[in-house]
TORVEX-758962 format. One record per residue: residue number from 1; residue in three letters; x, y, z of N, C-alpha, C, O, CB in turn. Coordinates in Angstrom, 1 decimal. Glycine has a CB too. Layout:
BEGIN
   n res    nc1    nc2    nc3   cac1   cac2   cac3    cc1    cc2    cc3    oc1    oc2    oc3   cbc1   cbc2   cbc3
 NUM ALA      X      Y      Z      X      Y      Z      X      Y      Z      X      Y      Z      X      Y      Z
...
END
This chain:
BEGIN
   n res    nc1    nc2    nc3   cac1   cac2   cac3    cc1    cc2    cc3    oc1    oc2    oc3   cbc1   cbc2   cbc3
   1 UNK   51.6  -37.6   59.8   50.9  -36.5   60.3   51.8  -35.3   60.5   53.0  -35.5   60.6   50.2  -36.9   61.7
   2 UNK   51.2  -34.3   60.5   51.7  -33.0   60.6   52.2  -32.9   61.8   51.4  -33.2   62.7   50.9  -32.0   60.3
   3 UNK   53.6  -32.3   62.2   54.0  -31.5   63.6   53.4  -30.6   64.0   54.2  -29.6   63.8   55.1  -31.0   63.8
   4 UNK   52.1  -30.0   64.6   51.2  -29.1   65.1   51.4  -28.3   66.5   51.3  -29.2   67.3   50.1  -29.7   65.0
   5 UNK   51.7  -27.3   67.2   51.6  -26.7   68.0   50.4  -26.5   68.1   50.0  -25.8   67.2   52.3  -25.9   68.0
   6 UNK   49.4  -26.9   68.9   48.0  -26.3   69.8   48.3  -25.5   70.6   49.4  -25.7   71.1   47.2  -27.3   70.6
   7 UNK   47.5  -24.2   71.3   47.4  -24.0   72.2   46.0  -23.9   72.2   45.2  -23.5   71.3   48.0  -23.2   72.6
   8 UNK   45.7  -24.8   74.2   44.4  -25.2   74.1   44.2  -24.1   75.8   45.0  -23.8   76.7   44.2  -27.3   74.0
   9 UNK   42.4  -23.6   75.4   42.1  -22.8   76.5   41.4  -23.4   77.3   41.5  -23.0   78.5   41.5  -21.7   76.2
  10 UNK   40.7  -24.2   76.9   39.3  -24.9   77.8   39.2  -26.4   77.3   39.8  -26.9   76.4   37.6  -24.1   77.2
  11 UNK   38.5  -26.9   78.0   38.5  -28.5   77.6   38.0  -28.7   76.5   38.6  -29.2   75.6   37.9  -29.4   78.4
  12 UNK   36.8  -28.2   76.4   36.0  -28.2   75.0   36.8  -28.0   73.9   36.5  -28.7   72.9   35.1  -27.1   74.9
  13 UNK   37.9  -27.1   73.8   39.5  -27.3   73.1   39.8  -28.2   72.7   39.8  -28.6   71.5   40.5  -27.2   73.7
  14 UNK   40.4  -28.9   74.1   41.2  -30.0   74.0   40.1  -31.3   73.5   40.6  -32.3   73.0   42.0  -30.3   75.6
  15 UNK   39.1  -31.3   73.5   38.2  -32.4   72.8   37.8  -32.3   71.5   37.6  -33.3   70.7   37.1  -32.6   73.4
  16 UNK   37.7  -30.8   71.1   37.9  -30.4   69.6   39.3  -31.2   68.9   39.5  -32.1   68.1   38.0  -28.7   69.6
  17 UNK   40.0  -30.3   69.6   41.8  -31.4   68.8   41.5  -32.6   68.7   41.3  -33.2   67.6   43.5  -31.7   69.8
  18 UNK   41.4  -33.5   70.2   41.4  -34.8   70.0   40.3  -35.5   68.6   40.9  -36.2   67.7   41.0  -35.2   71.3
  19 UNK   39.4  -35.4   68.5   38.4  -35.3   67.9   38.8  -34.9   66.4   38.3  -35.5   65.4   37.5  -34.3   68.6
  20 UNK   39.7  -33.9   66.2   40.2  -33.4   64.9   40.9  -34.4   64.5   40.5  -35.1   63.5   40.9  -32.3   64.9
  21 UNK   42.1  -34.7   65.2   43.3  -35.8   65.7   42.6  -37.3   65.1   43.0  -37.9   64.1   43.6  -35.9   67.8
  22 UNK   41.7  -37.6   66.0   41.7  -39.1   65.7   40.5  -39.0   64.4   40.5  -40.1   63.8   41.1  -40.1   67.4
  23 UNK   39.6  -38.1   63.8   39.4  -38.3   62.4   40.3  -38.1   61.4   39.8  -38.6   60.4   38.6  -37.6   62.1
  24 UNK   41.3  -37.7   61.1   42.3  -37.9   60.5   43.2  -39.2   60.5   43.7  -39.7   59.5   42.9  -37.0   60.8
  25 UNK   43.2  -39.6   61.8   44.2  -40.8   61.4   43.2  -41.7   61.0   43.9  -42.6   60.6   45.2  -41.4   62.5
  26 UNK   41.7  -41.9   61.0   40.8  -43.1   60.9   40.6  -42.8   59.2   39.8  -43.6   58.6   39.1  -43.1   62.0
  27 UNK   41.0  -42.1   58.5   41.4  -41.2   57.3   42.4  -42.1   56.3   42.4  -42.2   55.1   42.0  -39.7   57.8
  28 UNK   43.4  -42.7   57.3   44.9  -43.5   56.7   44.6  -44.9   57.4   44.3  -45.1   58.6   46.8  -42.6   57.4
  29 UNK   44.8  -46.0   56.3   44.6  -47.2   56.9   45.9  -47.8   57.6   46.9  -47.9   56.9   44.2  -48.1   56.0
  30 UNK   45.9  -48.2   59.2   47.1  -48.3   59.4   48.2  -49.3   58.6   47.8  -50.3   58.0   47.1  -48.5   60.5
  31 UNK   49.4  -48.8   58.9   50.8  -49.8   58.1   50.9  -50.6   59.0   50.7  -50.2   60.1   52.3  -49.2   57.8
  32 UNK   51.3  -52.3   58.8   51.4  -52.9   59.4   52.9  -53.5   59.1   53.0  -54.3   58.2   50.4  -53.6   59.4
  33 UNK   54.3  -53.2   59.8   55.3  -53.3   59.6   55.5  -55.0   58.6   55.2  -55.9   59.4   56.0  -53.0   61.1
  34 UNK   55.8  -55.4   57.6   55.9  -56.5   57.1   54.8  -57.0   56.5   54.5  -58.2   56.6   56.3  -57.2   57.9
  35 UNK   54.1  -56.2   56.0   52.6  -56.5   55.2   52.5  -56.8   54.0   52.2  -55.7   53.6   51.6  -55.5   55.1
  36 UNK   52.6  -57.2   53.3   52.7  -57.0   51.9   51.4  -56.8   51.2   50.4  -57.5   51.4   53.5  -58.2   51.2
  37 UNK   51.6  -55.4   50.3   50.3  -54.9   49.7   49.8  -55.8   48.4   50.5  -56.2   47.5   50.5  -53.3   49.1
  38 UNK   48.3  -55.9   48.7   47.8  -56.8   47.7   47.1  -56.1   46.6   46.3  -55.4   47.1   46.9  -57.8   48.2
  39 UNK   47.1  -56.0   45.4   46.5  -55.3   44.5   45.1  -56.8   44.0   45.3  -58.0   44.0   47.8  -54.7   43.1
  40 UNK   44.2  -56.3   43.7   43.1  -56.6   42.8   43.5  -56.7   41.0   44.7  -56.3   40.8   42.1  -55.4   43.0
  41 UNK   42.9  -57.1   40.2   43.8  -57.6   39.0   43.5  -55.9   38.0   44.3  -55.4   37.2   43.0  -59.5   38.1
  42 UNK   42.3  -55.3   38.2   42.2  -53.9   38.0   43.4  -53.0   38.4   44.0  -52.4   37.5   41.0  -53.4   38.6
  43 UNK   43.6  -52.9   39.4   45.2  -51.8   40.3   46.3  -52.8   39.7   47.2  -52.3   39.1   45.4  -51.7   42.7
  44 UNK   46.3  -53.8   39.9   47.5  -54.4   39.1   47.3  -54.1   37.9   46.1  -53.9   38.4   47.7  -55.8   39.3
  45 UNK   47.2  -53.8   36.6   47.1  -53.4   35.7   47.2  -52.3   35.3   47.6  -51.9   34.2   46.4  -53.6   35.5
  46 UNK   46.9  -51.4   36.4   46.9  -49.7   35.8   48.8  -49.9   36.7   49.7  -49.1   36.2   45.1  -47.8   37.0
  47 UNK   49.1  -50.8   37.7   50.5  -50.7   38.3   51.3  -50.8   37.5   52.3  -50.1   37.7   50.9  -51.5   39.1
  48 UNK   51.1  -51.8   36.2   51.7  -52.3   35.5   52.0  -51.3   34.4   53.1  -51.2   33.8   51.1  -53.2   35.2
  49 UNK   50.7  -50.5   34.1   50.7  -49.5   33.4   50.2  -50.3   31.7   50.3  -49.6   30.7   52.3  -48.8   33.6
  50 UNK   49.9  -51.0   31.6   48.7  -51.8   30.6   47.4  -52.1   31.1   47.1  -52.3   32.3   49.1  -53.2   30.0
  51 UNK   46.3  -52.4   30.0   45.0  -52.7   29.8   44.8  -53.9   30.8   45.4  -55.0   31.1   44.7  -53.1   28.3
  52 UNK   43.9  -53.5   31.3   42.9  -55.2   31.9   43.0  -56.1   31.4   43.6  -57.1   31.9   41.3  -55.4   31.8
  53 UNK   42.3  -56.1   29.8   42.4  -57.4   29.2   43.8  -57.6   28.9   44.1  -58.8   29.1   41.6  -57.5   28.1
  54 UNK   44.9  -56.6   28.3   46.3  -57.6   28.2   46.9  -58.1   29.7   47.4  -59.2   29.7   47.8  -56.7   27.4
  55 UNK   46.8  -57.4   30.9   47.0  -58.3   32.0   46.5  -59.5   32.1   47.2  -60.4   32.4   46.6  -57.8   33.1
  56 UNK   45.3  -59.8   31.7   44.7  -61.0   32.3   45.3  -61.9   31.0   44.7  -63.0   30.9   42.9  -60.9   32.5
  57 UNK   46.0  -61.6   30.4   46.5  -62.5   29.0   48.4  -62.8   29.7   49.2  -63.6   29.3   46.4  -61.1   26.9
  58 UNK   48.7  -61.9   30.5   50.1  -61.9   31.2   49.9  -63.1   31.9   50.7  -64.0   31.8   50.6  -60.6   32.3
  59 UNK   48.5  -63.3   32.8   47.8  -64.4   33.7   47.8  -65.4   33.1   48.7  -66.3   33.2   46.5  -64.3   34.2
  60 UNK   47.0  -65.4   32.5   46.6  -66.9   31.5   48.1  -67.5   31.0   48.3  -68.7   30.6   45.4  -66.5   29.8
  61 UNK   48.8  -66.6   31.0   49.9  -67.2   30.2   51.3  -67.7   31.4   52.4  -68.2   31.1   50.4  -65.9   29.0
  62 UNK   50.5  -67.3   32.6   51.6  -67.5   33.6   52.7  -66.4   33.4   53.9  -66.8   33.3   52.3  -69.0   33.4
  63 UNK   52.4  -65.1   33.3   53.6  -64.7   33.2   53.7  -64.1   34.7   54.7  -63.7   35.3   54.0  -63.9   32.0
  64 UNK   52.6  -63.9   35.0   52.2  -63.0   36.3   51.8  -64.4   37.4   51.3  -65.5   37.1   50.4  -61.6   36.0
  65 UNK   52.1  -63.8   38.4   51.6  -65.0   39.1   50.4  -64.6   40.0   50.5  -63.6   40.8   52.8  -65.7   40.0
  66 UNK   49.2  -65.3   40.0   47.8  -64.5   40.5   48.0  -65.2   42.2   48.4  -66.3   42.1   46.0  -65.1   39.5
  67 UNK   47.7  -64.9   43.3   47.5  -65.7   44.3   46.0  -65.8   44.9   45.2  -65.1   44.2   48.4  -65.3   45.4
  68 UNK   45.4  -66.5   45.9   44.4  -66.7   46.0   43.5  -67.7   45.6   44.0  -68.7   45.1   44.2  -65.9   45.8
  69 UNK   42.0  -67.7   45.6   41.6  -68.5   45.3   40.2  -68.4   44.8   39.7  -67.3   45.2   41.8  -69.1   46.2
  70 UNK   39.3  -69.0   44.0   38.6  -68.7   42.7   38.0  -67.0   42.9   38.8  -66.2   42.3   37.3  -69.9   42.5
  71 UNK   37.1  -66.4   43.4   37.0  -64.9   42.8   37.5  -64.0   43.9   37.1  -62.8   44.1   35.3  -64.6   42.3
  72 UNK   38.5  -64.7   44.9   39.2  -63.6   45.7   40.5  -63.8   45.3   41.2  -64.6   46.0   39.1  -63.5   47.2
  73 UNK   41.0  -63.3   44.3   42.4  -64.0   43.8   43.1  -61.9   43.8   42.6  -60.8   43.6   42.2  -65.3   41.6
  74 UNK   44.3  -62.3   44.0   45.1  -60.8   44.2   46.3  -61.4   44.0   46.7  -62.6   43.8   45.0  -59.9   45.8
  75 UNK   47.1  -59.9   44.0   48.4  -59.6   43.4   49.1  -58.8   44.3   48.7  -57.9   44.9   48.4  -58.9   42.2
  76 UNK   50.8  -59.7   44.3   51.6  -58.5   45.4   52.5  -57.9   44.7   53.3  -58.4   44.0   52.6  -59.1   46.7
  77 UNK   52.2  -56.6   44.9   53.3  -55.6   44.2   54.4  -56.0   44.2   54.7  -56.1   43.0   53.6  -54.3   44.7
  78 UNK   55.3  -56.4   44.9   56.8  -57.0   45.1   56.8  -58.3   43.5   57.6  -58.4   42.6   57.0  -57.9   47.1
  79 UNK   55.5  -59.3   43.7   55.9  -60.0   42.9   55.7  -59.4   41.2   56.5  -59.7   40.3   55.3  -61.1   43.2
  80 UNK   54.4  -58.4   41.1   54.6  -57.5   39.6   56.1  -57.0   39.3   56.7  -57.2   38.2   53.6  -55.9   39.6
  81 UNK   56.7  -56.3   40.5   58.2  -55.5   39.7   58.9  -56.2   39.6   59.7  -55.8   38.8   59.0  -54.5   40.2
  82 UNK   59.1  -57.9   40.4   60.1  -59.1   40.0   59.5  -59.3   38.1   60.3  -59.1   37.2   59.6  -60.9   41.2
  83 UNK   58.6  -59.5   38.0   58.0  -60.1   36.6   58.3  -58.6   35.5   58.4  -58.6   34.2   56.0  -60.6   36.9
  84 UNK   58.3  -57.9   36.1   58.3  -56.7   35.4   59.9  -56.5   34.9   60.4  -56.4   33.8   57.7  -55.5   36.3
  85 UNK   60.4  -56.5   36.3   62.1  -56.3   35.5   62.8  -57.5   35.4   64.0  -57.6   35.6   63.3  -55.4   36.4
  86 UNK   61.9  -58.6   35.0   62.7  -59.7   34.7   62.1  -60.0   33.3   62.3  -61.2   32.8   62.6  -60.8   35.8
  87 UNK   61.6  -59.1   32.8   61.0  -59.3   31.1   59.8  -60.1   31.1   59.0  -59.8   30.2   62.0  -60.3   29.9
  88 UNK   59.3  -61.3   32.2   57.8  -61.9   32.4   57.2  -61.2   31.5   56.3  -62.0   31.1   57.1  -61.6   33.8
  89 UNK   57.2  -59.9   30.6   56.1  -59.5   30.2   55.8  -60.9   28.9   54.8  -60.9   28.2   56.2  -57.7   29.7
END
């Protein structure tokens, strides 16, 4: 978020900011220190920077490792750039 100076005259002010304030942050989903981001097999693919269908041929072939379980299955960025700079392709 931005470092902002307000000056506020009336309350109606100060509930305008707040109000400004907390739609913006409901705007950014919070970070949760030690989260690891999961991609879908679509964002994993454009991450990768190839096609859908040759990802899902990286999968089938084990070169990617999918986690999850039958149609909620995802991908952690940390493990694409292991597979990525380790030739997995």
């Amino acid at each position: 978020m931005n470092d902002k100076t307000i000056l506020l005259s009336t309350v109606a002010d100060l509930k305008e900011a707040f109000s400004s304030v907390i739609l913006e942050m409901a705007k950014t989903p919070p970070v949760v220190p030690g989260e690891r981001k999961k991609l879908n097999r679509a964002q994993a693919a454009r991450f990768c920077g190839v096609s859908y269908h040759t990802f899902g041929s990286w999968v089938r072939a084990d070169k990617i490792k999918e986690r999850g379980l039958g149609r909620k299955n995802f991908f952690y960025k940390e493990d694409l750039i292991e597979a990525l700079q380790n030739g997995d392709k």
